[in-house]
C-alpha positions as CSV (number, residue, x, y, z in Angstrom):
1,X,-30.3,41.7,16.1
2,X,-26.8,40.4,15.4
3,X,-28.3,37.0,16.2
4,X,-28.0,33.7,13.7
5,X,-31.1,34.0,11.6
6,X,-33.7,30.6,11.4
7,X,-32.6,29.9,7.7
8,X,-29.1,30.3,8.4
9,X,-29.8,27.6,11.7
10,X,-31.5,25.4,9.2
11,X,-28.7,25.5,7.1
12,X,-26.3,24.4,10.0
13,X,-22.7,25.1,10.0
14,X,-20.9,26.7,7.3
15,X,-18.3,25.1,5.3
16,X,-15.6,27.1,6.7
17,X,-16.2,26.1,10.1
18,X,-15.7,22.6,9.6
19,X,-14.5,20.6,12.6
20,X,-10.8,20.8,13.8
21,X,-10.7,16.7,13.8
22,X,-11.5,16.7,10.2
23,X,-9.2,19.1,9.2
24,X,-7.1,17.2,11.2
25,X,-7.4,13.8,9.2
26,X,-7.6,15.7,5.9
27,X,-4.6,17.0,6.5
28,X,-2.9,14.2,7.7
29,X,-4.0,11.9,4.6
30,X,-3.0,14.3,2.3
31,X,0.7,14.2,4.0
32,X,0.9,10.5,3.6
33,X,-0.4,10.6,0.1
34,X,2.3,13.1,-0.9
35,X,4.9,10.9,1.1
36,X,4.2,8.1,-0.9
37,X,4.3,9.6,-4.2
38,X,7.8,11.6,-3.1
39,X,10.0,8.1,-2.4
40,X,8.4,6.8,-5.5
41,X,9.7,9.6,-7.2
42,X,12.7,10.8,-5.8
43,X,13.7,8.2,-3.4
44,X,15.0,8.4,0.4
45,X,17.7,11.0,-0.1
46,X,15.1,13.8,-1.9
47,X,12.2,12.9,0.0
48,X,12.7,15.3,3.0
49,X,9.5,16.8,5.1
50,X,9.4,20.2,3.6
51,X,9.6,18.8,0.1
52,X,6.7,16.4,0.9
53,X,4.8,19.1,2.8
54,X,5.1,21.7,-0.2
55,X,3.6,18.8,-2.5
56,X,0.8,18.3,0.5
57,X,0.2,21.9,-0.2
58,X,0.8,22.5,3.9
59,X,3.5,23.9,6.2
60,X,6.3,22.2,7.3
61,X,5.2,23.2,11.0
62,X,1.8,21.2,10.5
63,X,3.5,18.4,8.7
64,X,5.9,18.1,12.0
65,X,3.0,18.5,14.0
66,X,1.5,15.4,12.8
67,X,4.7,13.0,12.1
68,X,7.3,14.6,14.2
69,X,10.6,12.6,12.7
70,X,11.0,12.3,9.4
71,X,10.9,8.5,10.1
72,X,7.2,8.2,11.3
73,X,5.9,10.3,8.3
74,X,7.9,8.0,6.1
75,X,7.0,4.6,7.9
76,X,3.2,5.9,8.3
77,X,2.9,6.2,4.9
78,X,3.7,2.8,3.5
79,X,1.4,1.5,6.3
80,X,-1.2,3.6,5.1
81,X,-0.8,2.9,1.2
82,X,0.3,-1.1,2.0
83,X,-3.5,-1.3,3.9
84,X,-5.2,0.5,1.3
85,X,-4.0,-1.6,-1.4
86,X,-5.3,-4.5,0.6
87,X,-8.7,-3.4,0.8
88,X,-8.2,-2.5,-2.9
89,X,-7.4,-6.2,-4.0
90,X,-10.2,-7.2,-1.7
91,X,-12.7,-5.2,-3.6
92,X,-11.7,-6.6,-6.3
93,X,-13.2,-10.0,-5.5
94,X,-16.0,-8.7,-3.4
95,X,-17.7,-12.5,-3.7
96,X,-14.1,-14.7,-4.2
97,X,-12.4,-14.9,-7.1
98,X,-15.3,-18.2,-8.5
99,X,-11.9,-20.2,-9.0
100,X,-10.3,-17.5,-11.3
101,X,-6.8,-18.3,-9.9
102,X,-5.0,-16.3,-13.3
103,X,-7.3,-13.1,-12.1
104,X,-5.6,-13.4,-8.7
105,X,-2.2,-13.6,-9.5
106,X,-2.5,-10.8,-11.9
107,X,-4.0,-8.8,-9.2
108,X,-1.1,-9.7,-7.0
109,X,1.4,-8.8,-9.6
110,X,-0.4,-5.6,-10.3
111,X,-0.1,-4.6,-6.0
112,X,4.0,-5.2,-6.3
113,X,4.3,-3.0,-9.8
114,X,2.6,-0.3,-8.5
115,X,3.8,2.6,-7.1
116,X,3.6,1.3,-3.2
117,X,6.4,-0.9,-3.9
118,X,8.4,1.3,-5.4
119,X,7.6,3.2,-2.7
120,X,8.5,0.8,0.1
121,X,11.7,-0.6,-2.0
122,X,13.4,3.2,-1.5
123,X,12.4,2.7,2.0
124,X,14.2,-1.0,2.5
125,X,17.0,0.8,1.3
126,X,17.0,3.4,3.8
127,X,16.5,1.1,6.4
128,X,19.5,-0.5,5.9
129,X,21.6,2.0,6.7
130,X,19.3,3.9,9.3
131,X,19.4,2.3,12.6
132,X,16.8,3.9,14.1
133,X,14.0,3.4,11.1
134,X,15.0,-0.4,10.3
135,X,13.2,-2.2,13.4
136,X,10.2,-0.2,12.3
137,X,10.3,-0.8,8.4
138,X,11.2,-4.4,9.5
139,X,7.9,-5.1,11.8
140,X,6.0,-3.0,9.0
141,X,6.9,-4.9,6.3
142,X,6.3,-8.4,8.6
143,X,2.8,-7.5,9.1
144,X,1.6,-6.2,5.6
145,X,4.0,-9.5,4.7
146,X,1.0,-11.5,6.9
147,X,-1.7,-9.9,5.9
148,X,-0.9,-10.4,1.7
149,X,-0.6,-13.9,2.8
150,X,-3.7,-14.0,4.3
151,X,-5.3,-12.8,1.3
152,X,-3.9,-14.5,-1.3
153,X,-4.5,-17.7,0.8
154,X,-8.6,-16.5,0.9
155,X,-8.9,-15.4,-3.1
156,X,-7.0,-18.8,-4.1
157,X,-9.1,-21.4,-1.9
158,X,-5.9,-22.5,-0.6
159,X,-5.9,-25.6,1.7
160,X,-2.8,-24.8,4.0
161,X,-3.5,-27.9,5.9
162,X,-1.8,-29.8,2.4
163,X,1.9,-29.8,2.6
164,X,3.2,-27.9,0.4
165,X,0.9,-25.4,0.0
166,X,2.0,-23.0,1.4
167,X,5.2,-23.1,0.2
168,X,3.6,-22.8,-3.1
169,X,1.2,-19.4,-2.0
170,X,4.7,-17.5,-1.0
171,X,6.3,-18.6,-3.8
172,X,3.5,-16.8,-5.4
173,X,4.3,-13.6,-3.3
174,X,8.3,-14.2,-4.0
175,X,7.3,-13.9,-7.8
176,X,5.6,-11.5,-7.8
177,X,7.9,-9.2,-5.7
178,X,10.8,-10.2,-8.3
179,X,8.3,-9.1,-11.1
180,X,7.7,-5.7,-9.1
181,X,12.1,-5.7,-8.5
182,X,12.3,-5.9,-12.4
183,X,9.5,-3.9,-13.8
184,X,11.6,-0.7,-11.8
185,X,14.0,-0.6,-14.9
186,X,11.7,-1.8,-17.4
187,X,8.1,-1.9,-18.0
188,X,7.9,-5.4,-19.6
189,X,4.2,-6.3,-19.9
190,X,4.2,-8.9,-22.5
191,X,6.8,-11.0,-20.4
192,X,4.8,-10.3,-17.1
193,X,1.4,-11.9,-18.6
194,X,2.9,-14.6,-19.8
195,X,4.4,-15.5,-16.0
196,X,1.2,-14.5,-15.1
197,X,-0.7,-17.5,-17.0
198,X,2.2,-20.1,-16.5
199,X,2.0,-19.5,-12.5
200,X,-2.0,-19.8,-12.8
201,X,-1.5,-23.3,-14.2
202,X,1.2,-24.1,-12.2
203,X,-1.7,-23.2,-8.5
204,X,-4.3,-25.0,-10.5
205,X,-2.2,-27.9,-11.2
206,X,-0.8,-28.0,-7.4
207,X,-4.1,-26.3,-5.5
208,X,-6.3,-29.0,-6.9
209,X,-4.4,-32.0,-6.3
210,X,-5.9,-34.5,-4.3
């Protein structure tokens, strides 16, 4: 009588009574997703916290219970973005790249043309002129800075122990951070593959010297 029925035990808990801690993280992702997508779109200035929390489709009170500044939503998610595109390159190359040095730098290219850099470029900006979120963009932007090294070191079989080679690798980054700069005004594809295969010579020219 009144009591939870054998089936309805078997059938454990309803979908509406899902855990607090993953509301919680659904929640929260959906926020940094939103936040993303707002400073690629409208930039600093008309990416506020209600805006991004009516395109999270939550209130602004839960929004500011999980970022409390506008800064930590904002610095959160480029971190969040910046890591996934990391694993996303990767994945790419779950086994190496087999020596395909054009496919990695066209991957590369293709993580400073999406819309995380656009993303993070509106946030630069702010930082320059907000004191309190430039240290924190600053350290961000170090450690994704690393971590894209890191990889691009792995997926080209790059010996750093060679002089000059690393010079070369973030000279690979540099490019491919001006290619992202310049693709914001125009989408120039046929120029971009064409640096594309002249800086995959270039790493298979300098990479493989003995």
């Amino acid at each position: 009588m009144g009591g939870v029925s054998t089936t309805e035990r078997a059938r454990g808990p309803h979908p509406d009574r899902a855990p607090k801690q993953d509301r919680s993280r659904a929640t929260r992702q959906r926020l940094l997703e939103a936040a993303v997508a707002c400073l690629a779109e409208h930039g600093w200035a008309g990416s506020t916290v209600a805006v991004v929390a009516e395109r999270a489709g939550v209130s602004r009170g839960a929004a500011q219970h999980h970022f409390p500044t506008r800064e930590d939503l904002f610095t959160a998610a480029v971190e969040y973005v910046a890591e996934e595109r990391s694993t996303a390159l990767r994945a790419l190359f779950p086994h190496g790249a087999a020596g395909d040095r054009r496919a990695v730098v066209s991957a590369l290219v293709d993580l400073y043309t999406g819309p995380l850099f656009r993303a993070a470029l509106h946030l630069w900006v702010a930082a320059s002129n907000e004191d309190q979120l430039r240290p924190r963009v600053t350290e961000l932007e170090a450690r994704v800075g690393r971590e894209t090294h890191r990889i691009a070191v792995d997926l080209l079989n790059a010996d750093e122990t060679r002089p000059g080679t690393r010079e070369t690798v973030q000279g690979l980054l540099d490019m491919a951070r001006g290619l992202g700069l310049a693709n914001l005004l125009t989408d120039d594809r046929a120029r971009r593959e064409r640096v594309v295969t002249q800086w995959a010579a270039l790493l298979d020219e300098v990479l493989d010297r003995a």
